[in-house]
mmCIF file of the N, C-alpha and C atoms, coordinates in Angstrom:
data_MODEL
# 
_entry.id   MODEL 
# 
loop_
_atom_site.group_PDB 
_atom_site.id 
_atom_site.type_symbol 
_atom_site.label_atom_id 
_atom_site.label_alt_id 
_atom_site.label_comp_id 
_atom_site.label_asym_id 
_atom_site.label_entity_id 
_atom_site.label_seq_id 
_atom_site.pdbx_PDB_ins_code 
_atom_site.Cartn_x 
_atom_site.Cartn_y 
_atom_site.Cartn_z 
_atom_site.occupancy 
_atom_site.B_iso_or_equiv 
_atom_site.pdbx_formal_charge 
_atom_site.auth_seq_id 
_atom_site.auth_comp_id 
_atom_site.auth_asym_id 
_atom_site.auth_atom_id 
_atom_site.pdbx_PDB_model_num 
ATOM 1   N N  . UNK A 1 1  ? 1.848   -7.520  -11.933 1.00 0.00 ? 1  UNK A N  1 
ATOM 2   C CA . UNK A 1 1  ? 1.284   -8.326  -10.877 1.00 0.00 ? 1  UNK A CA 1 
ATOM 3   C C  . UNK A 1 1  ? 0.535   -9.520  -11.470 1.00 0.00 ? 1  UNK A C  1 
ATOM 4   N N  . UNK A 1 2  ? -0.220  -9.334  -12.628 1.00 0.00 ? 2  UNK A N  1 
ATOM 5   C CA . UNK A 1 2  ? -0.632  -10.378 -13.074 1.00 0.00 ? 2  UNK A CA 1 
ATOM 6   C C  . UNK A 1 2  ? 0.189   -11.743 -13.540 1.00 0.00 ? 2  UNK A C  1 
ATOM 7   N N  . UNK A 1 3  ? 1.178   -11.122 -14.176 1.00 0.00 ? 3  UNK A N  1 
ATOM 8   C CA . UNK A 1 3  ? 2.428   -11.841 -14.336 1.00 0.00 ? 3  UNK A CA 1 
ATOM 9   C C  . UNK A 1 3  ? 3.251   -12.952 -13.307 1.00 0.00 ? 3  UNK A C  1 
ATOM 10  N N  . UNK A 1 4  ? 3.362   -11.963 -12.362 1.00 0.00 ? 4  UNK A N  1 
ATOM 11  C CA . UNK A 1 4  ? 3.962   -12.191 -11.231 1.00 0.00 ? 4  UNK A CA 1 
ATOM 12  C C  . UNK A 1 4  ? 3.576   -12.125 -9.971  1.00 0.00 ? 4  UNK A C  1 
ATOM 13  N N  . UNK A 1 5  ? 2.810   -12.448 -9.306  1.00 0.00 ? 5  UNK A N  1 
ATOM 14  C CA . UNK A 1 5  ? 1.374   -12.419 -8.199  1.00 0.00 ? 5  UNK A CA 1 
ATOM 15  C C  . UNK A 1 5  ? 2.690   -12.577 -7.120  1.00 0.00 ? 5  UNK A C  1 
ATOM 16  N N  . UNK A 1 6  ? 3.414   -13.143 -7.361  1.00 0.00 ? 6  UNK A N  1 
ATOM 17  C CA . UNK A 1 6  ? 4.500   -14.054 -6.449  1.00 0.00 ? 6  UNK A CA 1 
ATOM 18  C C  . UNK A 1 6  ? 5.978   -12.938 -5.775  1.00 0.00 ? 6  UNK A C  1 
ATOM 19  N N  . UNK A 1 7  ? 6.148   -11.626 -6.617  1.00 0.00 ? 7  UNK A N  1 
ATOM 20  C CA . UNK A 1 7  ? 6.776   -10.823 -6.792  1.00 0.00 ? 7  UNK A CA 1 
ATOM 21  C C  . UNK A 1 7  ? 6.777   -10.157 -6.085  1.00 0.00 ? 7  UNK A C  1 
ATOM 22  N N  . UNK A 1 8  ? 7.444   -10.077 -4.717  1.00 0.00 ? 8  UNK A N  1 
ATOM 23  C CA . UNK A 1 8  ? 7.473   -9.296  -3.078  1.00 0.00 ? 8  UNK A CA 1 
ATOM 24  C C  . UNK A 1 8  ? 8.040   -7.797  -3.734  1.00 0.00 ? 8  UNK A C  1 
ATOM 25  N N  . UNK A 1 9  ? 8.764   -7.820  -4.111  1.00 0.00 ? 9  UNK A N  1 
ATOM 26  C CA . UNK A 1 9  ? 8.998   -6.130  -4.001  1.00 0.00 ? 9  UNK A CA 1 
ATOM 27  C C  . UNK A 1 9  ? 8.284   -5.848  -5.545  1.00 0.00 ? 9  UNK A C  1 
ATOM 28  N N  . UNK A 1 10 ? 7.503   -6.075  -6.225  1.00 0.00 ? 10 UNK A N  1 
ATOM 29  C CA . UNK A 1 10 ? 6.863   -5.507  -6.881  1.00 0.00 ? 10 UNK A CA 1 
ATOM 30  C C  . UNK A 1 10 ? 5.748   -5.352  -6.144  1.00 0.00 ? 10 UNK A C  1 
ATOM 31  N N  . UNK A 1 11 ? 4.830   -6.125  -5.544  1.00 0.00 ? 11 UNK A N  1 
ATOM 32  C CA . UNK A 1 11 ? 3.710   -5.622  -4.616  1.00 0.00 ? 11 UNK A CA 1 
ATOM 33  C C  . UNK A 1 11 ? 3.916   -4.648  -3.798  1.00 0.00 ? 11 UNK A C  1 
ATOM 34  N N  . UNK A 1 12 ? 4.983   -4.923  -3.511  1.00 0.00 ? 12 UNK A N  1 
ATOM 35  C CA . UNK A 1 12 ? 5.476   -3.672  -2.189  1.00 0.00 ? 12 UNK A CA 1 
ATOM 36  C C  . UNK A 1 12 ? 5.118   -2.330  -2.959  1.00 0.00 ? 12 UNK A C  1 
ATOM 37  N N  . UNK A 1 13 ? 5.869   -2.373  -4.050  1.00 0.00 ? 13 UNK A N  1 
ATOM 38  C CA . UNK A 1 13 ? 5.764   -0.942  -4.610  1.00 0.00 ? 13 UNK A CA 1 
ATOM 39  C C  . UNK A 1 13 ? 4.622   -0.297  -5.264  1.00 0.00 ? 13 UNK A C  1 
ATOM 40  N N  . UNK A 1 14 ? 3.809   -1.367  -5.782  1.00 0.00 ? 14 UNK A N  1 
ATOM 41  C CA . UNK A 1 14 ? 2.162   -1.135  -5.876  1.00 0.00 ? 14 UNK A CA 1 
ATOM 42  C C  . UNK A 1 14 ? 1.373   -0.879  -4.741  1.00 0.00 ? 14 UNK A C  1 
ATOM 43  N N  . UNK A 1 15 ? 1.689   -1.267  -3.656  1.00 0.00 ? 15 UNK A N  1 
ATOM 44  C CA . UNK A 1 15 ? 1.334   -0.964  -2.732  1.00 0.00 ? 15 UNK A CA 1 
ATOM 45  C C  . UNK A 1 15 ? 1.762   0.822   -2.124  1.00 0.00 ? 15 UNK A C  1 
ATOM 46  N N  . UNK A 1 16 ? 3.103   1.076   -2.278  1.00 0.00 ? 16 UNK A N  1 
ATOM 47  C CA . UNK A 1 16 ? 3.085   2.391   -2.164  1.00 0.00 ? 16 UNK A CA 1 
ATOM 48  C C  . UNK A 1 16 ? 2.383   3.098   -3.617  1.00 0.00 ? 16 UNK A C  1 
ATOM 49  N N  . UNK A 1 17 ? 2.354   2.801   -4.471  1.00 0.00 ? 17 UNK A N  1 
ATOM 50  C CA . UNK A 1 17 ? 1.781   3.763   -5.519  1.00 0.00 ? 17 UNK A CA 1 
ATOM 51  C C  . UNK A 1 17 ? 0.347   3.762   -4.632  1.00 0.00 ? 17 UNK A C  1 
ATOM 52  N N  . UNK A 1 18 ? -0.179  2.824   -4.269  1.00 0.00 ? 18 UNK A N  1 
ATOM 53  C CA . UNK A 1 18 ? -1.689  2.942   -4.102  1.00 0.00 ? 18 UNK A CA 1 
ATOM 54  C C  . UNK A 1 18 ? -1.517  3.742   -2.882  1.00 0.00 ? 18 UNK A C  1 
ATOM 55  N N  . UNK A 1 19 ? -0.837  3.787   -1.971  1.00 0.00 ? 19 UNK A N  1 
ATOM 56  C CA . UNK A 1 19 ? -1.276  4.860   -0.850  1.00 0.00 ? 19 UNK A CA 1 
ATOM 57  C C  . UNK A 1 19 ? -1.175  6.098   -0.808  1.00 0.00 ? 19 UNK A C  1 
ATOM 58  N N  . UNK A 1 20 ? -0.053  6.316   -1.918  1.00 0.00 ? 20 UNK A N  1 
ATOM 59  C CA . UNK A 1 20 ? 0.206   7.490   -2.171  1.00 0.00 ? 20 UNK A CA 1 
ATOM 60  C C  . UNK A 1 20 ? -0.865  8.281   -3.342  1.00 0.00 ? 20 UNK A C  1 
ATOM 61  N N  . UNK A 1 21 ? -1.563  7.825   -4.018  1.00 0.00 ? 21 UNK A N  1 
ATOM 62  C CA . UNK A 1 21 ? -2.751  7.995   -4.983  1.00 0.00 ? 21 UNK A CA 1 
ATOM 63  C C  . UNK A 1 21 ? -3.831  8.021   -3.397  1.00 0.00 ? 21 UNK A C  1 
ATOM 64  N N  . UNK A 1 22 ? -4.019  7.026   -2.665  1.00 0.00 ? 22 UNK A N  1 
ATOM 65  C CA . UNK A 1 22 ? -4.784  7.554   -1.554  1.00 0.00 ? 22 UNK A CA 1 
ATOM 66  C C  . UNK A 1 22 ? -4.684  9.124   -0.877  1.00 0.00 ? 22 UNK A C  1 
ATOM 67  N N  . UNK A 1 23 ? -3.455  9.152   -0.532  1.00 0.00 ? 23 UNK A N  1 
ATOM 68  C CA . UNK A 1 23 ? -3.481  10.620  0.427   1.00 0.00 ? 23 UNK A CA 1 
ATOM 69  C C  . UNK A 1 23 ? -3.225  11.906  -0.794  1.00 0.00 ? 23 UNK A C  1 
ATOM 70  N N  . UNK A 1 24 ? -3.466  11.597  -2.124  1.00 0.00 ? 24 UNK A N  1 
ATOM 71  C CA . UNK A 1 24 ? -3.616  12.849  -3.156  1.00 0.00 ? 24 UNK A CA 1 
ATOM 72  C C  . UNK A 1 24 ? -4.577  13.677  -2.848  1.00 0.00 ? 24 UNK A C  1 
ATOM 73  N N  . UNK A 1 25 ? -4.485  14.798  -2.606  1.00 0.00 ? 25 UNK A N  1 
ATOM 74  C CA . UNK A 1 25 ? -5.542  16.003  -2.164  1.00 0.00 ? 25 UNK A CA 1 
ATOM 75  C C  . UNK A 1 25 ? -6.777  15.629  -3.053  1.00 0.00 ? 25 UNK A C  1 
ATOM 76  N N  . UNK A 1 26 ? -6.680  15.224  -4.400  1.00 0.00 ? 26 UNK A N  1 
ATOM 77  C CA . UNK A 1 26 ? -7.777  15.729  -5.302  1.00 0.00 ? 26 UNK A CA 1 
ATOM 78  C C  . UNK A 1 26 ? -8.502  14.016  -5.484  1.00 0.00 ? 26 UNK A C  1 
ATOM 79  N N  . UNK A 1 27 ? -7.905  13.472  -4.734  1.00 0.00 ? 27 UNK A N  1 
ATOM 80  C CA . UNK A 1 27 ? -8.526  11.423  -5.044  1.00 0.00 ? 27 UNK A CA 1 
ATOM 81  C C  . UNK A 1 27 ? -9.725  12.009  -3.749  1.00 0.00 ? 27 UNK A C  1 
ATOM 82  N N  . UNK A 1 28 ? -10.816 11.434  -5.038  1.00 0.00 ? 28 UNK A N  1 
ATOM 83  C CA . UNK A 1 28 ? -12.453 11.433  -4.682  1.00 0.00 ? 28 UNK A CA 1 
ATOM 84  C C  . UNK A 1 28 ? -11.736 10.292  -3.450  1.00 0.00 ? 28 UNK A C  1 
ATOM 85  N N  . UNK A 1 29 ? -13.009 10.459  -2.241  1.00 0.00 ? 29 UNK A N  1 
ATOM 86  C CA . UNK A 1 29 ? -13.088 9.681   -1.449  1.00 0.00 ? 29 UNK A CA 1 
ATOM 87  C C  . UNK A 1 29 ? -13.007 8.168   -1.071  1.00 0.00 ? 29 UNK A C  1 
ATOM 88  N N  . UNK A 1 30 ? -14.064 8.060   -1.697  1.00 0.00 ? 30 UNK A N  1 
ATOM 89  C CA . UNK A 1 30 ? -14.276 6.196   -2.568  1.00 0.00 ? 30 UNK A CA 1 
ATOM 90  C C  . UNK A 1 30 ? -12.817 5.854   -2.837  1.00 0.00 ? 30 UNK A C  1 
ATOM 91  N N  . UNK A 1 31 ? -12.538 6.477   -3.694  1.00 0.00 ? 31 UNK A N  1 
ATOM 92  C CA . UNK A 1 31 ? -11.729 5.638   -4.389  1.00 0.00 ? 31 UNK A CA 1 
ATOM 93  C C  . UNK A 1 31 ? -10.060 6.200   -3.716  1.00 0.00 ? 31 UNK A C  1 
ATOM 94  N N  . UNK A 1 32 ? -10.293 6.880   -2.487  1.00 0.00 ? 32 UNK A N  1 
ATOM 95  C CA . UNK A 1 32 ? -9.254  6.581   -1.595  1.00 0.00 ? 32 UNK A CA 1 
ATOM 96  C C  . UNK A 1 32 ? -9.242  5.590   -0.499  1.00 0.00 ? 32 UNK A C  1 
ATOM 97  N N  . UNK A 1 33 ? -10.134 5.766   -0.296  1.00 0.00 ? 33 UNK A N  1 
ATOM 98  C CA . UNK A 1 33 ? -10.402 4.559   0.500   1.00 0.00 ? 33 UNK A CA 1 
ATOM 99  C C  . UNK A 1 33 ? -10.145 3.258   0.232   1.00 0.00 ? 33 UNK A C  1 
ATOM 100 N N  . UNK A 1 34 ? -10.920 2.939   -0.920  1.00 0.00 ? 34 UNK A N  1 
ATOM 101 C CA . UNK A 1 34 ? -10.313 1.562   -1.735  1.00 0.00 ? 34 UNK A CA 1 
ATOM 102 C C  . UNK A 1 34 ? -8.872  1.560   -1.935  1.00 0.00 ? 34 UNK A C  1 
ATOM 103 N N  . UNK A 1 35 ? -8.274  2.484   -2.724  1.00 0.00 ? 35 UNK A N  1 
ATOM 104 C CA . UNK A 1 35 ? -6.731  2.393   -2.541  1.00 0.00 ? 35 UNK A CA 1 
ATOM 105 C C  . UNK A 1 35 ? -5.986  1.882   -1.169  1.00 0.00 ? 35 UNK A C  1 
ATOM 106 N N  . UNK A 1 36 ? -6.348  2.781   -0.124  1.00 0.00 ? 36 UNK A N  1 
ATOM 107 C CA . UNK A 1 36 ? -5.703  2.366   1.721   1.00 0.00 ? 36 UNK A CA 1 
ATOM 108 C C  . UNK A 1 36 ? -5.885  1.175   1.571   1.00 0.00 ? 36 UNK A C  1 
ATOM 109 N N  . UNK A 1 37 ? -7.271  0.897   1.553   1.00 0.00 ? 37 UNK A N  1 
ATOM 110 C CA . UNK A 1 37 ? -7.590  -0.857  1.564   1.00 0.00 ? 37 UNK A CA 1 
ATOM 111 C C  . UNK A 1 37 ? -6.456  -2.063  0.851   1.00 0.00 ? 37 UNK A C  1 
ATOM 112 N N  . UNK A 1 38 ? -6.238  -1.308  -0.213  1.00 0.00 ? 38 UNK A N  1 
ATOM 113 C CA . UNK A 1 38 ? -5.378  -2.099  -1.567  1.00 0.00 ? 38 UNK A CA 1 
ATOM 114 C C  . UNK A 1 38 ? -3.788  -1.669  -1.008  1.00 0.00 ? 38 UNK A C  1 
ATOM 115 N N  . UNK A 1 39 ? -3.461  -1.047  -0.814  1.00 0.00 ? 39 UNK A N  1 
ATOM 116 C CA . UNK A 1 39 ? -2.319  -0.830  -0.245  1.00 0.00 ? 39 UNK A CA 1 
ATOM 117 C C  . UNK A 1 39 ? -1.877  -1.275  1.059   1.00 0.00 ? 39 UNK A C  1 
ATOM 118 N N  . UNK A 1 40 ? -2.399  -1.312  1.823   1.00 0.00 ? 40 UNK A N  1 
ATOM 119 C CA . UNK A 1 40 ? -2.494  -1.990  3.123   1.00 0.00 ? 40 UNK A CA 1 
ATOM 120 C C  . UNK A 1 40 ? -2.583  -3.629  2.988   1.00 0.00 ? 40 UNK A C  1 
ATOM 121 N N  . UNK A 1 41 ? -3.494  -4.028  2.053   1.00 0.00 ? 41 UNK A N  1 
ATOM 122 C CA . UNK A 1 41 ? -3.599  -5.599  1.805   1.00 0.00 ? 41 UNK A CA 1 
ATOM 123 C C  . UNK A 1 41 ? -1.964  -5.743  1.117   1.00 0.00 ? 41 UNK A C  1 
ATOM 124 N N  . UNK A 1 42 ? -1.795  -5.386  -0.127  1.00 0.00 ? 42 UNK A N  1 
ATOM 125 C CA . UNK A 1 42 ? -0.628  -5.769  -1.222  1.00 0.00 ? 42 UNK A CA 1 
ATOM 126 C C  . UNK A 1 42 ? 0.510   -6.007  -0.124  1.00 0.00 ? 42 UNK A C  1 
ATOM 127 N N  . UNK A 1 43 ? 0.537   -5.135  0.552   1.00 0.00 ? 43 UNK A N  1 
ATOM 128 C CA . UNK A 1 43 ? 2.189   -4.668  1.653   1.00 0.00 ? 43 UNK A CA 1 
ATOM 129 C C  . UNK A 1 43 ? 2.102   -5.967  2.800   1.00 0.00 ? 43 UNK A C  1 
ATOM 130 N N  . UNK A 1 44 ? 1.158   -6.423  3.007   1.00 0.00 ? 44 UNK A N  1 
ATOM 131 C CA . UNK A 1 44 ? 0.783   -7.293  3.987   1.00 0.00 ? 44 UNK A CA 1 
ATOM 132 C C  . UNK A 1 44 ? 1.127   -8.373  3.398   1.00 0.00 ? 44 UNK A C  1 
ATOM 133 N N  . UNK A 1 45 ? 0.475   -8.610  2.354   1.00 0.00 ? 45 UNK A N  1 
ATOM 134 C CA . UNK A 1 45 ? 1.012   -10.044 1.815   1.00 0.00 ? 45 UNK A CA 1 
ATOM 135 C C  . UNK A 1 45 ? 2.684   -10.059 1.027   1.00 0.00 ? 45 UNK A C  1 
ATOM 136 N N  . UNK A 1 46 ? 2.436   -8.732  0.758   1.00 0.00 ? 46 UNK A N  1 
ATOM 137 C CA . UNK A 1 46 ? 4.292   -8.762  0.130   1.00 0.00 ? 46 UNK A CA 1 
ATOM 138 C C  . UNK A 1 46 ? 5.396   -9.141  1.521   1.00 0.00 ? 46 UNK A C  1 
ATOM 139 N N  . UNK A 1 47 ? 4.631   -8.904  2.623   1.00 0.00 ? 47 UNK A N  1 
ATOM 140 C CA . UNK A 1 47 ? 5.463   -8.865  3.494   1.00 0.00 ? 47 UNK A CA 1 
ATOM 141 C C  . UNK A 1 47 ? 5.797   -10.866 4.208   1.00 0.00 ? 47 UNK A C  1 
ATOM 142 N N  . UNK A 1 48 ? 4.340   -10.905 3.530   1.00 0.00 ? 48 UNK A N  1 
ATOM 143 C CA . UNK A 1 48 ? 4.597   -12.426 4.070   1.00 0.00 ? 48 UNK A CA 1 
ATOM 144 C C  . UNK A 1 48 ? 5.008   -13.079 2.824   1.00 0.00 ? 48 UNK A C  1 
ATOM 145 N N  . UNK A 1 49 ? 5.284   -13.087 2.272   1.00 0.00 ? 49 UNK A N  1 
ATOM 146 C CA . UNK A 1 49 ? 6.144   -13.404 0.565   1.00 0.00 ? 49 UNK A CA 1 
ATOM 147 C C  . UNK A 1 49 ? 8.051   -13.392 0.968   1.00 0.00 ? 49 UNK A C  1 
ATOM 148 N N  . UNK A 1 50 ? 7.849   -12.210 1.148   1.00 0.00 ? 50 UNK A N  1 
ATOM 149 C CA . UNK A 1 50 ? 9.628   -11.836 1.409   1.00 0.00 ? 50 UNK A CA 1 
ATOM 150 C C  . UNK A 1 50 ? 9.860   -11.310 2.993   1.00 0.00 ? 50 UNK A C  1 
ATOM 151 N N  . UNK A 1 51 ? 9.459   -12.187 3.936   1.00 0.00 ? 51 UNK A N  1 
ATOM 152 C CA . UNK A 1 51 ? 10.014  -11.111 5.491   1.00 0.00 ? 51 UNK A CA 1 
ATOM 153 C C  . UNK A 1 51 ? 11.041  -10.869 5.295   1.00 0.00 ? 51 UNK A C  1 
ATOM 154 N N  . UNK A 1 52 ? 12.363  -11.200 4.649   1.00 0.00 ? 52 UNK A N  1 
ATOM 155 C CA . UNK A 1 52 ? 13.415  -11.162 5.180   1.00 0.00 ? 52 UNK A CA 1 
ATOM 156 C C  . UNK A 1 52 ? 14.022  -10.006 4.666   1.00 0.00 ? 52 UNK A C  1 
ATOM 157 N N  . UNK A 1 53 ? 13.128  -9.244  3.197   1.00 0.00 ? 53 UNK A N  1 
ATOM 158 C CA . UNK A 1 53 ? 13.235  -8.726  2.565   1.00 0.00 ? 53 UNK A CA 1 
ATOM 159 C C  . UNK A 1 53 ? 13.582  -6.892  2.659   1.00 0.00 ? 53 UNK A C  1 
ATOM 160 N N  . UNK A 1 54 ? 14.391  -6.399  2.953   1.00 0.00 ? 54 UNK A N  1 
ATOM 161 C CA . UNK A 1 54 ? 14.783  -5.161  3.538   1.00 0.00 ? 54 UNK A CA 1 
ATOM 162 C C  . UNK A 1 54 ? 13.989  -3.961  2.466   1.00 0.00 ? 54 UNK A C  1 
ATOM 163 N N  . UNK A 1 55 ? 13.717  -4.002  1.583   1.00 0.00 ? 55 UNK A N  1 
ATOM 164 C CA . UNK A 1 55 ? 13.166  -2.945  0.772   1.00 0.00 ? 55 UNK A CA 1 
ATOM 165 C C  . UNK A 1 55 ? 11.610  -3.552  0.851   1.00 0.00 ? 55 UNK A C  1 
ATOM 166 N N  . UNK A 1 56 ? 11.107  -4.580  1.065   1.00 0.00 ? 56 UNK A N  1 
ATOM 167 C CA . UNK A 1 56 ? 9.735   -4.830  1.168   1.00 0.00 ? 56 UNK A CA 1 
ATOM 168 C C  . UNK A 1 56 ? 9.203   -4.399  3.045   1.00 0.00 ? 56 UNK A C  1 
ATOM 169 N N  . UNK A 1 57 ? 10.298  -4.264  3.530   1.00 0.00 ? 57 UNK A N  1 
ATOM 170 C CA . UNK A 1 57 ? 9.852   -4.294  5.110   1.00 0.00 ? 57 UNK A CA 1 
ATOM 171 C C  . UNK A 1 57 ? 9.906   -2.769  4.948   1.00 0.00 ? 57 UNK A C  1 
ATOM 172 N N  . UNK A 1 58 ? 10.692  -1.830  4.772   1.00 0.00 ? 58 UNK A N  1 
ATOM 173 C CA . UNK A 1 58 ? 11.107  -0.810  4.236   1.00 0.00 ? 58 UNK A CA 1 
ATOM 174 C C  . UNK A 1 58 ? 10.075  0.186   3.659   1.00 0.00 ? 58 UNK A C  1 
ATOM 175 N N  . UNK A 1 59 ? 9.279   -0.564  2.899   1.00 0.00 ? 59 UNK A N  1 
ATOM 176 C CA . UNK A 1 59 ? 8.305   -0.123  2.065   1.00 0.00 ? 59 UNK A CA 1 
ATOM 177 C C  . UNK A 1 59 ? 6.833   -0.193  2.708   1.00 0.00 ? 59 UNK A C  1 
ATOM 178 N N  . UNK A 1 60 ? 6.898   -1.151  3.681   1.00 0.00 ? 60 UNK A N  1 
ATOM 179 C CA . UNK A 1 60 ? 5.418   -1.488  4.898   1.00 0.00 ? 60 UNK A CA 1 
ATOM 180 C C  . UNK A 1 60 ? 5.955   -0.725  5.622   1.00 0.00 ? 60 UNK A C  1 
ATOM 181 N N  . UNK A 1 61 ? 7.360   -0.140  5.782   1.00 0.00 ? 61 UNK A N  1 
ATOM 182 C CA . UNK A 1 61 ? 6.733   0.459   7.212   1.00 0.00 ? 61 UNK A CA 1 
ATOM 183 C C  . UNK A 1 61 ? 6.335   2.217   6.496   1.00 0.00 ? 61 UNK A C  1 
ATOM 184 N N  . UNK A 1 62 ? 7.256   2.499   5.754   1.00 0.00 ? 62 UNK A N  1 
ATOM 185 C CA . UNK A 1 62 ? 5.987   3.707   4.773   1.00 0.00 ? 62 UNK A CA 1 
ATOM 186 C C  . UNK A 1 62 ? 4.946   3.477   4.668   1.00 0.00 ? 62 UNK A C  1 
ATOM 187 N N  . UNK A 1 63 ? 4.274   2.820   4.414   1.00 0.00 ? 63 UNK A N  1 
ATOM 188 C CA . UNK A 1 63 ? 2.793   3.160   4.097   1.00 0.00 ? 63 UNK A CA 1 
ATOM 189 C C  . UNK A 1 63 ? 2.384   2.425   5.013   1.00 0.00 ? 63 UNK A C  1 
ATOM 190 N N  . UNK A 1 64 ? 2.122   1.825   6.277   1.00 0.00 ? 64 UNK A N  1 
ATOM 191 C CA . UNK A 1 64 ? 1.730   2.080   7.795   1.00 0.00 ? 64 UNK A CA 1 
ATOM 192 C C  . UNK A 1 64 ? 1.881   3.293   8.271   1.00 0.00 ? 64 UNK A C  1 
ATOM 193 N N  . UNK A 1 65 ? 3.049   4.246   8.380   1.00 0.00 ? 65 UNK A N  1 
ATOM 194 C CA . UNK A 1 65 ? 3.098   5.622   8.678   1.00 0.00 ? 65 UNK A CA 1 
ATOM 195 C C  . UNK A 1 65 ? 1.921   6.708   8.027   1.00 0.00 ? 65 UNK A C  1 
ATOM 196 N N  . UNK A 1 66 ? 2.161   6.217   6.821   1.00 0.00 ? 66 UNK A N  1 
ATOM 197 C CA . UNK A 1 66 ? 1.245   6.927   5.672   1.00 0.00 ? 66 UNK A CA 1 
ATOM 198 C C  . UNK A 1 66 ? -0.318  6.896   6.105   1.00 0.00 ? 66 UNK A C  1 
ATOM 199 N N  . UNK A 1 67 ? -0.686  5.795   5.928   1.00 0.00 ? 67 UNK A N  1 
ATOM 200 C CA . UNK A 1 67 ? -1.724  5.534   6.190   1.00 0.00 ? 67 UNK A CA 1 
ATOM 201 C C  . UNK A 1 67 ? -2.271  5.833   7.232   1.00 0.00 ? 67 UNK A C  1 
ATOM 202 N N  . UNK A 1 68 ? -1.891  5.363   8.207   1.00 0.00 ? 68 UNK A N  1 
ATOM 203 C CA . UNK A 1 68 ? -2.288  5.995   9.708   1.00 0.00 ? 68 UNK A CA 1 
ATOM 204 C C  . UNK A 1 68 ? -2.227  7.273   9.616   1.00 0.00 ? 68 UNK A C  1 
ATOM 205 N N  . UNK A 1 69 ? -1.625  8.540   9.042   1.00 0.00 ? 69 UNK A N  1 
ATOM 206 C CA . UNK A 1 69 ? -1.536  9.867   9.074   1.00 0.00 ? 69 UNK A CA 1 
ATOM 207 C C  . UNK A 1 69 ? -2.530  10.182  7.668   1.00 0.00 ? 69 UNK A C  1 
ATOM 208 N N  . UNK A 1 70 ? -3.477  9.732   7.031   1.00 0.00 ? 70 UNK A N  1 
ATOM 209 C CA . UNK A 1 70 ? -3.691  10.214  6.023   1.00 0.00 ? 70 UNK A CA 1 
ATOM 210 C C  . UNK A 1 70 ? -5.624  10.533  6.778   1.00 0.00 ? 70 UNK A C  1 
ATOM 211 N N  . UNK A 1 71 ? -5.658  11.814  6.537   1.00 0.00 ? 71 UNK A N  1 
ATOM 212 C CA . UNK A 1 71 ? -7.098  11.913  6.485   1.00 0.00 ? 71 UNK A CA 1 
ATOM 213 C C  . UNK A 1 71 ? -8.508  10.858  6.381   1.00 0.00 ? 71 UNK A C  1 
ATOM 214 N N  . UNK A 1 72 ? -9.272  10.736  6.973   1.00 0.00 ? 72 UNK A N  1 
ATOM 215 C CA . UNK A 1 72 ? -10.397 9.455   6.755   1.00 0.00 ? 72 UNK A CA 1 
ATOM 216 C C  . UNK A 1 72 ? -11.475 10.269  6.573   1.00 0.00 ? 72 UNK A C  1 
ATOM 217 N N  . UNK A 1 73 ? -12.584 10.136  5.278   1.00 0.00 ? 73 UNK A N  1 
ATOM 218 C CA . UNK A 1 73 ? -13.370 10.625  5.211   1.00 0.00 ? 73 UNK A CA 1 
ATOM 219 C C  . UNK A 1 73 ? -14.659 10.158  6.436   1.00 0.00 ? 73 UNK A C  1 
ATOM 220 N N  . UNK A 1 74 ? -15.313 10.656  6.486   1.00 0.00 ? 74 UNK A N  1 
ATOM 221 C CA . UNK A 1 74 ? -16.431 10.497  7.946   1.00 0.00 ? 74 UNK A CA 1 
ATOM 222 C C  . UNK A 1 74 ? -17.747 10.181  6.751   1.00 0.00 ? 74 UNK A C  1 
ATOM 223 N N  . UNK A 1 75 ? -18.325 8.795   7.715   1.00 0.00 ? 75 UNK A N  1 
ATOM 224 C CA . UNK A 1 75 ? -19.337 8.310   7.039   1.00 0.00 ? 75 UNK A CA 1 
ATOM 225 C C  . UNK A 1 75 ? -20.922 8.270   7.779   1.00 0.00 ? 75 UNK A C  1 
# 
């Protein structure tokens, strides 16, 4: 990403690593949370990078599903 900031289906897929490190049984709170956050942002902008892009649209709509179904800690 540093490399390549510009790189739609590489964000995409950082973006699923991060949600999926979110809904891990054993990821401390914090730092699930921050992940959703980071995963939810990356997929958003990957999405406005490549709309047309079938494995980046593909990949937002996983982790929208994900996310919305993943546990929220109570603050």
């Amino acid at each position: 990403m540093l490399v390549n900031p510009a790189n739609a289906r590489l964000g995409a897929h950082l973006g699923r690593r991060l949600a999926d490190f979110a809904a891990a049984k054993k990821t401390h709170p914090v730092a699930a949370r921050l992940a959703r956050g980071e995963a939810d942002f990356q997929t958003q902008r990957t999405l406005k990078l490549a709309p047309d892009n079938d494995e980046v649209r593909k990949l937002r709509a996983e982790i929208v599903t994900l996310l919305n179904s993943a546990p929220r800690e109570h603050s």
